[in-house]
N, C-alpha and C positions, 0 to 999 in steps of 0.2 A: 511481546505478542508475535513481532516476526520470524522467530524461531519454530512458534505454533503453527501460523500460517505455512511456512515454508515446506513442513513436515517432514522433515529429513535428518534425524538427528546425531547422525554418523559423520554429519557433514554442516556444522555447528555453522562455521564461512559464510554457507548458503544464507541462515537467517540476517546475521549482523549485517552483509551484503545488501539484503532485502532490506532491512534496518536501515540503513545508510540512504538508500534510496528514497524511503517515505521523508527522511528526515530532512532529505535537498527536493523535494518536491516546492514548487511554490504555493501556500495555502491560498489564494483563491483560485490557480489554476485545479487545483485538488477540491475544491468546493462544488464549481462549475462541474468538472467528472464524476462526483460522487452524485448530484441530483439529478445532471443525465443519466447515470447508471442506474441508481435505485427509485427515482422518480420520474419515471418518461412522461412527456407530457408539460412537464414544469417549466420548462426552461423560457 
């Protein structure tokens, strides 16, 4: 999906890159910004 998101497909790098980053994210630090962002109000 990071490839899609990235939208750049002459430049493949960019997604994997992006890729890489979702995947060293730490998943509650990623939980907490996901319901900030799409849920204001929630927290």
């Amino acid at each position: 999906m990071a490839p899609v998101i990235m939208g750049n497909p002459e430049r493949p790098e960019l997604g994997e890159e992006l890729a890489n980053a979702f995947c060293a994210t730490d998943p509650d630090i990623a939980a907490v910004f996901a319901r900030t962002t799409f849920l204001p109000g929630t927290l």
